[in-house]
mmCIF file of the N, C-alpha and C atoms, coordinates in Angstrom:
data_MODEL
# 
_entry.id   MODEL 
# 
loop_
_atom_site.group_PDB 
_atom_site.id 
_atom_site.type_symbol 
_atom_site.label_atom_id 
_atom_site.label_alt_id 
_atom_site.label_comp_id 
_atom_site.label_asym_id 
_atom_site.label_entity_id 
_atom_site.label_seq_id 
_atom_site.pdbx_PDB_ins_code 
_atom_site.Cartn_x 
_atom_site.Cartn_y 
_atom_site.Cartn_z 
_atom_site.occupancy 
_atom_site.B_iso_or_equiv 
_atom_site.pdbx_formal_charge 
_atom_site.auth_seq_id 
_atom_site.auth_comp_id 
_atom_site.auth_asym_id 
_atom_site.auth_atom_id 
_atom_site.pdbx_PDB_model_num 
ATOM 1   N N  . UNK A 1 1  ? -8.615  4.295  32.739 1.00 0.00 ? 1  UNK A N  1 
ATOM 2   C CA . UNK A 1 1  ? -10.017 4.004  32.827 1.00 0.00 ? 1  UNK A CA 1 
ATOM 3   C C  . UNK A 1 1  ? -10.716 5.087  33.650 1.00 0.00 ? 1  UNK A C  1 
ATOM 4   N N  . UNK A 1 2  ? -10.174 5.534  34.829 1.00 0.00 ? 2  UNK A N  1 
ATOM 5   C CA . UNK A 1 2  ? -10.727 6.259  36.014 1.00 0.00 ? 2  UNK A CA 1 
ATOM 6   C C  . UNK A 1 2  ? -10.736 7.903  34.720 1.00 0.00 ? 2  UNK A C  1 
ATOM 7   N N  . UNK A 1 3  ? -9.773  7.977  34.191 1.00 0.00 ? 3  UNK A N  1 
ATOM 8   C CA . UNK A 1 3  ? -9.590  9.404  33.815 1.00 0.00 ? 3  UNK A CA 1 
ATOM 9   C C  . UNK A 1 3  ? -10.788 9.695  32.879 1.00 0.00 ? 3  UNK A C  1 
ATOM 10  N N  . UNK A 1 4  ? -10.650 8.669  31.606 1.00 0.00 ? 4  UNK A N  1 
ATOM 11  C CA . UNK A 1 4  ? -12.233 8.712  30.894 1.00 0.00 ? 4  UNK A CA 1 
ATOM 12  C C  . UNK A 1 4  ? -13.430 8.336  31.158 1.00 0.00 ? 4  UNK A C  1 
ATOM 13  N N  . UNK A 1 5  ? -13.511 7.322  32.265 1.00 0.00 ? 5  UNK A N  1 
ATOM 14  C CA . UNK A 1 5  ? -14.677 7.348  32.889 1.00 0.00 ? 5  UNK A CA 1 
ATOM 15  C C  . UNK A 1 5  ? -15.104 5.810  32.034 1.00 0.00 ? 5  UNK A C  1 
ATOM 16  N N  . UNK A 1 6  ? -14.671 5.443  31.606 1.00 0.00 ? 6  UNK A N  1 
ATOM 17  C CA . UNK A 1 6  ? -14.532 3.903  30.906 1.00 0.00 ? 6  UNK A CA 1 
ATOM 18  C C  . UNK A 1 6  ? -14.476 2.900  31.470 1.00 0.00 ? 6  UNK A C  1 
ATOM 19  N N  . UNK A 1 7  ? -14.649 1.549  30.808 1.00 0.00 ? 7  UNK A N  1 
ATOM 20  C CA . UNK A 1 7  ? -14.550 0.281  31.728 1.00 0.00 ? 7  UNK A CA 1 
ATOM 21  C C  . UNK A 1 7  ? -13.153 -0.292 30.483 1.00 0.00 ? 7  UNK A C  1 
ATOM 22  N N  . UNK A 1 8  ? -13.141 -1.320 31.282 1.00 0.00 ? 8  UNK A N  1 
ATOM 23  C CA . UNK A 1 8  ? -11.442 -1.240 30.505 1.00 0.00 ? 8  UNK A CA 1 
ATOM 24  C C  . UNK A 1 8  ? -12.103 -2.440 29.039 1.00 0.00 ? 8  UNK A C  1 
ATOM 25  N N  . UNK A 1 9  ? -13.123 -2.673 29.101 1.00 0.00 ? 9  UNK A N  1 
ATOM 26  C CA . UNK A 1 9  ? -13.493 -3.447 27.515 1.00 0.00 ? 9  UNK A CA 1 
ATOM 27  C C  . UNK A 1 9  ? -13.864 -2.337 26.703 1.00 0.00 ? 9  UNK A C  1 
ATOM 28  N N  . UNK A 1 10 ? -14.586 -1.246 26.823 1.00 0.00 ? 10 UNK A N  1 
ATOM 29  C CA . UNK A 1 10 ? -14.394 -0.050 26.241 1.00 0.00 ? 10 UNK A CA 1 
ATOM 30  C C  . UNK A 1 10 ? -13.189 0.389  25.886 1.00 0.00 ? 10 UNK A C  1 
ATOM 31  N N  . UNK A 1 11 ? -11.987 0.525  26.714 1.00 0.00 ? 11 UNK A N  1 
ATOM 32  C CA . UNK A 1 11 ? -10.711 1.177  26.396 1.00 0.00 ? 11 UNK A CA 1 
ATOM 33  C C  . UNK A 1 11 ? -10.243 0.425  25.557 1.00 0.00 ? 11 UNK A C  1 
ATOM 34  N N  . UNK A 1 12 ? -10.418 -1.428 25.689 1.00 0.00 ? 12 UNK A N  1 
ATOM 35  C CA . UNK A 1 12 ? -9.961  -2.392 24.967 1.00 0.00 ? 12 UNK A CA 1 
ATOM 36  C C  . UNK A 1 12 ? -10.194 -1.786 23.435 1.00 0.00 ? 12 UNK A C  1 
ATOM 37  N N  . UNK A 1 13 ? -11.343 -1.744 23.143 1.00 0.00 ? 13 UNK A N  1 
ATOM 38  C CA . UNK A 1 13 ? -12.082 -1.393 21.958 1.00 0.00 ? 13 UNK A CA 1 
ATOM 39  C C  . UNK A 1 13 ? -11.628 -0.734 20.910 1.00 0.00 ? 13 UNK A C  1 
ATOM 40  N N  . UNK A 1 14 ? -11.476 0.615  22.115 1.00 0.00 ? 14 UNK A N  1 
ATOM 41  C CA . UNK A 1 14 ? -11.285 1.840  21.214 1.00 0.00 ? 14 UNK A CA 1 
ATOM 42  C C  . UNK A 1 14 ? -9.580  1.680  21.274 1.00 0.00 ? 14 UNK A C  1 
ATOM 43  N N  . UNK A 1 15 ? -8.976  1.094  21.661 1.00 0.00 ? 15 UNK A N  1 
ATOM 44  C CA . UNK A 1 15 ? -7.220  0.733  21.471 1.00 0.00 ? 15 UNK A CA 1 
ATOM 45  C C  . UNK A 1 15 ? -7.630  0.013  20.001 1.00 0.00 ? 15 UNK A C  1 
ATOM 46  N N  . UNK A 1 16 ? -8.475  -1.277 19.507 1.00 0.00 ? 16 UNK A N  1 
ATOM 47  C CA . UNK A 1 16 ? -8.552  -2.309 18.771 1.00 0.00 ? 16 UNK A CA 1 
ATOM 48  C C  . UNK A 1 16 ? -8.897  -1.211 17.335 1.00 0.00 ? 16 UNK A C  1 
ATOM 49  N N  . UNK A 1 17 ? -10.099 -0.358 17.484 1.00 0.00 ? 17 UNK A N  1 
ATOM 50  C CA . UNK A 1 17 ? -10.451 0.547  16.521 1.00 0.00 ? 17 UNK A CA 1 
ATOM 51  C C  . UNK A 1 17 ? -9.455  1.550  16.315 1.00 0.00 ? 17 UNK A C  1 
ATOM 52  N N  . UNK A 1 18 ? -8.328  1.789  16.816 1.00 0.00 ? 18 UNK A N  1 
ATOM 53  C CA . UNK A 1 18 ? -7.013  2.617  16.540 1.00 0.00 ? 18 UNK A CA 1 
ATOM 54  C C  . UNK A 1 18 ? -7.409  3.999  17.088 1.00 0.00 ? 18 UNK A C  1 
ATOM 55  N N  . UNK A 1 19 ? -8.473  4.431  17.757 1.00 0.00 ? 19 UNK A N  1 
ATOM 56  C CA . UNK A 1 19 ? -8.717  5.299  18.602 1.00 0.00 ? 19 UNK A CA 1 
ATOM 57  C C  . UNK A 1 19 ? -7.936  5.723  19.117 1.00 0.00 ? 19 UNK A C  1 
ATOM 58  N N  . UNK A 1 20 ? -7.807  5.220  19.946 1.00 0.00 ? 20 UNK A N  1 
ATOM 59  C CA . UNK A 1 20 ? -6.780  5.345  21.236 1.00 0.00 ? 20 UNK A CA 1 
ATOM 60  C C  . UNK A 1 20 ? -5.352  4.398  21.397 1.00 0.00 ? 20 UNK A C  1 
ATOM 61  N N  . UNK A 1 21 ? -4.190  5.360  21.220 1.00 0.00 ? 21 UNK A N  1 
ATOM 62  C CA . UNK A 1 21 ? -2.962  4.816  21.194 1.00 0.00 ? 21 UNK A CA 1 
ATOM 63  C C  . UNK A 1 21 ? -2.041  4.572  22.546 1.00 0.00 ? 21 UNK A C  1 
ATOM 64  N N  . UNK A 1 22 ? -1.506  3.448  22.535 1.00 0.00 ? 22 UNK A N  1 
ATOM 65  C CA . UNK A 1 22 ? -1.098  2.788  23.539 1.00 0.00 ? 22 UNK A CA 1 
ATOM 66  C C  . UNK A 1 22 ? 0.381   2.454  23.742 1.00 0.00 ? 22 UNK A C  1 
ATOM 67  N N  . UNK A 1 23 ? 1.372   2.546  24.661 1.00 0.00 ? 23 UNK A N  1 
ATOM 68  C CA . UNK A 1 23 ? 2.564   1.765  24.871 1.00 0.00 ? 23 UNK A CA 1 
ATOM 69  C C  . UNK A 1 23 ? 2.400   0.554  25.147 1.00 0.00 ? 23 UNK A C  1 
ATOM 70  N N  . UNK A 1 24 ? 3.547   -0.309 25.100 1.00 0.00 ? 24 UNK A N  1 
ATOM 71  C CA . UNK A 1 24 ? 3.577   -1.540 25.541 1.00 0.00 ? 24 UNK A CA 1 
ATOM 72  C C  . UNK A 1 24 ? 5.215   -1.921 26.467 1.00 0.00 ? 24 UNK A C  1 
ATOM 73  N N  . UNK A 1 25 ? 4.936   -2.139 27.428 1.00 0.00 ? 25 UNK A N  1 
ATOM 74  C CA . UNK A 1 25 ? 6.188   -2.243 28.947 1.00 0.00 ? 25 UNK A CA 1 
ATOM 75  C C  . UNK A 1 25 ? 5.928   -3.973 29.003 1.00 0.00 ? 25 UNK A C  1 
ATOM 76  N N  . UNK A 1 26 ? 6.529   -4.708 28.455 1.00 0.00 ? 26 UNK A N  1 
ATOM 77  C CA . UNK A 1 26 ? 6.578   -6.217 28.615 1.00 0.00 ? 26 UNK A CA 1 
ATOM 78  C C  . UNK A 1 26 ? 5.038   -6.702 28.355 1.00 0.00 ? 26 UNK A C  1 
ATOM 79  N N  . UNK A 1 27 ? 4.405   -7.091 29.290 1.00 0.00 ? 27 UNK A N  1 
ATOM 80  C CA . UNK A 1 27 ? 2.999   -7.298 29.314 1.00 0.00 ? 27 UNK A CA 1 
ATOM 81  C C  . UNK A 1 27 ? 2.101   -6.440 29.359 1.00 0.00 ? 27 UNK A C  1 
ATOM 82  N N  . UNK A 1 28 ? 2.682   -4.951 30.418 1.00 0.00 ? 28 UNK A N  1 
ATOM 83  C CA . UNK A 1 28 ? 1.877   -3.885 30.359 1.00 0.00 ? 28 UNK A CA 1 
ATOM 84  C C  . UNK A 1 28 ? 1.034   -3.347 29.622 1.00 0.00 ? 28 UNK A C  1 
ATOM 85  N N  . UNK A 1 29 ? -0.090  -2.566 29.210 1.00 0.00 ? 29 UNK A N  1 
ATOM 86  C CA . UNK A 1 29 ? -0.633  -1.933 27.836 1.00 0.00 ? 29 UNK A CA 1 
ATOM 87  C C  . UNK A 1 29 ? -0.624  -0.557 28.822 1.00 0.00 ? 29 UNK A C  1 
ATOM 88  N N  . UNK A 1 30 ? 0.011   0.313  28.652 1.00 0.00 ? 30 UNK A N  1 
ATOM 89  C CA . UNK A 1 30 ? -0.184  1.759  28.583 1.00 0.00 ? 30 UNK A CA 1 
ATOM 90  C C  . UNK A 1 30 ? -0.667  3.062  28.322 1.00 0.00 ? 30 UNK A C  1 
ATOM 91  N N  . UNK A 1 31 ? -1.215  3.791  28.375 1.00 0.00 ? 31 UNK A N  1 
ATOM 92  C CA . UNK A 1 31 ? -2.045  4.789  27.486 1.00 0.00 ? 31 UNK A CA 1 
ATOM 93  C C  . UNK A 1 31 ? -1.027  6.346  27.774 1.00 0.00 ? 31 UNK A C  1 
ATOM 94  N N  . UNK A 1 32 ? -0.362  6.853  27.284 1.00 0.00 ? 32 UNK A N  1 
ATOM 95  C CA . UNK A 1 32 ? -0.105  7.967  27.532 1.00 0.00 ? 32 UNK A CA 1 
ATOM 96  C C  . UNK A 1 32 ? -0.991  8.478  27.978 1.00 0.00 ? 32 UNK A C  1 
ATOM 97  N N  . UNK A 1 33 ? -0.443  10.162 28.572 1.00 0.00 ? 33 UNK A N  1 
ATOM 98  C CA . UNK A 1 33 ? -1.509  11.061 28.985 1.00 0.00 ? 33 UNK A CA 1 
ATOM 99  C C  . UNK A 1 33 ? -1.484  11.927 27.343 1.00 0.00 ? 33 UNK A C  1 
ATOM 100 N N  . UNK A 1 34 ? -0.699  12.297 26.495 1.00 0.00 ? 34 UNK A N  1 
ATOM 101 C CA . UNK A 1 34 ? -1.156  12.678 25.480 1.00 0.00 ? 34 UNK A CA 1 
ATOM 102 C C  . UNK A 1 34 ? -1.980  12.033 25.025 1.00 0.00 ? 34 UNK A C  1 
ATOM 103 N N  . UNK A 1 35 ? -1.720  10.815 24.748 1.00 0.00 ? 35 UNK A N  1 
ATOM 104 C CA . UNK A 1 35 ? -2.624  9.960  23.921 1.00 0.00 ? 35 UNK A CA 1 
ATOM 105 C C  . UNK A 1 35 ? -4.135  10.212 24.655 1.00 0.00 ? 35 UNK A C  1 
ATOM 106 N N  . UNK A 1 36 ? -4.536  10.405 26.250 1.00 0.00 ? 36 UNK A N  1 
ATOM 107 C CA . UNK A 1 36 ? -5.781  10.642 26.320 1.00 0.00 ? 36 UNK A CA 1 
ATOM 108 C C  . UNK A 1 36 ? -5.738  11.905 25.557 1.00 0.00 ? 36 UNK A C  1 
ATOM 109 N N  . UNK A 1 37 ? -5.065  12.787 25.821 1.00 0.00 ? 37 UNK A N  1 
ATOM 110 C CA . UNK A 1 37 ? -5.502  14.419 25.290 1.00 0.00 ? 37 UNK A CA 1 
ATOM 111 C C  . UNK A 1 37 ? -5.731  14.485 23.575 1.00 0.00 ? 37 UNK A C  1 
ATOM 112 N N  . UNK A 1 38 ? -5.018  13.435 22.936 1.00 0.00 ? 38 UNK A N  1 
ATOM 113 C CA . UNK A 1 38 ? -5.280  13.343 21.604 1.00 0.00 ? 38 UNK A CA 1 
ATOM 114 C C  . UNK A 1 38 ? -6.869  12.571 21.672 1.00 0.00 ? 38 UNK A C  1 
ATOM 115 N N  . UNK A 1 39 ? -7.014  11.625 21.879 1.00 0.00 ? 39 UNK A N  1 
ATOM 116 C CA . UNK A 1 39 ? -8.678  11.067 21.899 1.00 0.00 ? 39 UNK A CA 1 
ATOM 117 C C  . UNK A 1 39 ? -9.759  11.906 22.077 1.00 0.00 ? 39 UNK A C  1 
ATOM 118 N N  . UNK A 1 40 ? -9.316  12.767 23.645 1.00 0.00 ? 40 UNK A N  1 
ATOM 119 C CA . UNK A 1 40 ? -10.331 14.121 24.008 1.00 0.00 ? 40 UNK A CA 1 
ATOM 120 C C  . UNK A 1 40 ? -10.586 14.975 22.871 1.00 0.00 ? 40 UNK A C  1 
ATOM 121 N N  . UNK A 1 41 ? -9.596  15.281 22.171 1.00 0.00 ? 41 UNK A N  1 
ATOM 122 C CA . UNK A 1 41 ? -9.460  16.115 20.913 1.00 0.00 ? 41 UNK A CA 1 
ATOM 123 C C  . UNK A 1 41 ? -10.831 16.024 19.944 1.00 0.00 ? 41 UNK A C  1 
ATOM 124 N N  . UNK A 1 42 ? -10.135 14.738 19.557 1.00 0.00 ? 42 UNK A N  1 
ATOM 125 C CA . UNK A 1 42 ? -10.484 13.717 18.630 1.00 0.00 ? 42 UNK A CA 1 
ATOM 126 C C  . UNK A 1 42 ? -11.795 13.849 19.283 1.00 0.00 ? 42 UNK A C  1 
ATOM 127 N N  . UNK A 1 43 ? -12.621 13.790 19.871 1.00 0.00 ? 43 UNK A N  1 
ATOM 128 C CA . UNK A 1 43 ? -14.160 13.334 20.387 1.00 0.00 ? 43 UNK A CA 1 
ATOM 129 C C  . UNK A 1 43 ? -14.767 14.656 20.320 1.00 0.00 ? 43 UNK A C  1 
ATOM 130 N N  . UNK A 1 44 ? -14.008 16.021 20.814 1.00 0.00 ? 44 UNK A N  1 
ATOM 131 C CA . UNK A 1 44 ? -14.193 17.213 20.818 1.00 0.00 ? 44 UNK A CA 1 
ATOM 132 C C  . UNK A 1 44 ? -14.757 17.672 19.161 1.00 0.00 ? 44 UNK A C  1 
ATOM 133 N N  . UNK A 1 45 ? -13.193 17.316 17.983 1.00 0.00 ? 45 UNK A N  1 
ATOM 134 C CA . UNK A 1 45 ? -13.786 17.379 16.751 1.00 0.00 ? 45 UNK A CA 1 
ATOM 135 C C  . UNK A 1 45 ? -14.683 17.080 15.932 1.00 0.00 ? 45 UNK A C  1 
ATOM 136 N N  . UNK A 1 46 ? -15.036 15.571 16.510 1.00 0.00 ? 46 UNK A N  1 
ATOM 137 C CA . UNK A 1 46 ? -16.518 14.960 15.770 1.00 0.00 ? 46 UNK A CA 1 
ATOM 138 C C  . UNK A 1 46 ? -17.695 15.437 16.547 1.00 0.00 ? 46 UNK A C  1 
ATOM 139 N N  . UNK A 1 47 ? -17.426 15.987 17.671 1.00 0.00 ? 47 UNK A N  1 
ATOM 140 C CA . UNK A 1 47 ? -18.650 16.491 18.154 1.00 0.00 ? 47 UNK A CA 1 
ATOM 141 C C  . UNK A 1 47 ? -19.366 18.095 17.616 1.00 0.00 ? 47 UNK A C  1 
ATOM 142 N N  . UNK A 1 48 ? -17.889 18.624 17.487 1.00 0.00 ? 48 UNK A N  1 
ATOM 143 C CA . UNK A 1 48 ? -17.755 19.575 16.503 1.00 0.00 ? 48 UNK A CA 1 
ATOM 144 C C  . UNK A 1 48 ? -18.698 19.748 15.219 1.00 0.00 ? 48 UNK A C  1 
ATOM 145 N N  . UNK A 1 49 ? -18.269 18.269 14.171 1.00 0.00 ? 49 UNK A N  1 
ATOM 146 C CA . UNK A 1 49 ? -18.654 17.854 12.835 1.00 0.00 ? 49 UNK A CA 1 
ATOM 147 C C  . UNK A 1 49 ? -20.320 17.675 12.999 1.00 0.00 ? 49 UNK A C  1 
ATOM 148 N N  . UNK A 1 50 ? -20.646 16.681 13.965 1.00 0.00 ? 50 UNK A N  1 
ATOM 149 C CA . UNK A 1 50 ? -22.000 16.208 14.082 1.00 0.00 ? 50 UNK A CA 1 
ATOM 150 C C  . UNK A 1 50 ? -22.463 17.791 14.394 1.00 0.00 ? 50 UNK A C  1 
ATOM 151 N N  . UNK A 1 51 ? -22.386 18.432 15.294 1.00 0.00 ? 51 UNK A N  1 
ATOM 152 C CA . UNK A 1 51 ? -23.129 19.541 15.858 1.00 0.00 ? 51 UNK A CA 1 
ATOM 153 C C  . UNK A 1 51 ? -23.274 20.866 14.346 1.00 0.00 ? 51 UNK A C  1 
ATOM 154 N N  . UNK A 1 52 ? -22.009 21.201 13.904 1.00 0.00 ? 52 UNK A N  1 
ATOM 155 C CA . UNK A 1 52 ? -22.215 22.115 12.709 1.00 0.00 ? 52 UNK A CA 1 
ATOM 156 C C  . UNK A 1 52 ? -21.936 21.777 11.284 1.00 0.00 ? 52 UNK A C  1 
ATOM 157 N N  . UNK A 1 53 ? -21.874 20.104 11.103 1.00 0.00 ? 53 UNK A N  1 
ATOM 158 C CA . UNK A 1 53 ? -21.729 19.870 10.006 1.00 0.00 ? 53 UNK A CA 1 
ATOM 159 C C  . UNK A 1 53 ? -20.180 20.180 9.104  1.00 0.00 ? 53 UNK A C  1 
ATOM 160 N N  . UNK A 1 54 ? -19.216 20.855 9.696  1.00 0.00 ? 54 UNK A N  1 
ATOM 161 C CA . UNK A 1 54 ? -17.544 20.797 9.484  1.00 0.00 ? 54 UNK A CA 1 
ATOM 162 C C  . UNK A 1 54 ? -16.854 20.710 10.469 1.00 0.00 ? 54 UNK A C  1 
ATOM 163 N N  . UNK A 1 55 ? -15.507 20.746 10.090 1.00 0.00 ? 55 UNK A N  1 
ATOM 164 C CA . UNK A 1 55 ? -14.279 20.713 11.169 1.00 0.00 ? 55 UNK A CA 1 
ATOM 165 C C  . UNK A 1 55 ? -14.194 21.737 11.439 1.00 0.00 ? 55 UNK A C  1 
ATOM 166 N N  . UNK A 1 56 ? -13.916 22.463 13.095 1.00 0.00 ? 56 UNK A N  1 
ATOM 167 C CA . UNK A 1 56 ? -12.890 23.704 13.199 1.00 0.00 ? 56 UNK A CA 1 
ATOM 168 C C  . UNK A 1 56 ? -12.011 23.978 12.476 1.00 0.00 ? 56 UNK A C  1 
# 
């Protein structure tokens, strides 16, 4: 939460919308640190799309 700057019903969300991929440790829900760096990506590319209209 602290790293993206999120509240954790946001993180909920974007886990539920397949956004953002998660471990699971018994009850735990987990987020890799790739998995943030894949999302960052991922937000980087559509910002990409919206701004020039394609992908890098």
């Amino acid at each position: 939460m602290r790293l993206l700057s999120m509240s954790r019903t946001v993180i909920y969300e974007k886990i539920r919308a397949g956004r953002l991929r998660i471990v699971k440790e018994g009850r735990t829900t987990l987020v890799p640190a790739e998995a943030i760096e894949e999302y960052v990506e991922l937000l980087k590319q559509e910002a990409e799309v919206s701004r020039y209209g394609k992908a890098s």
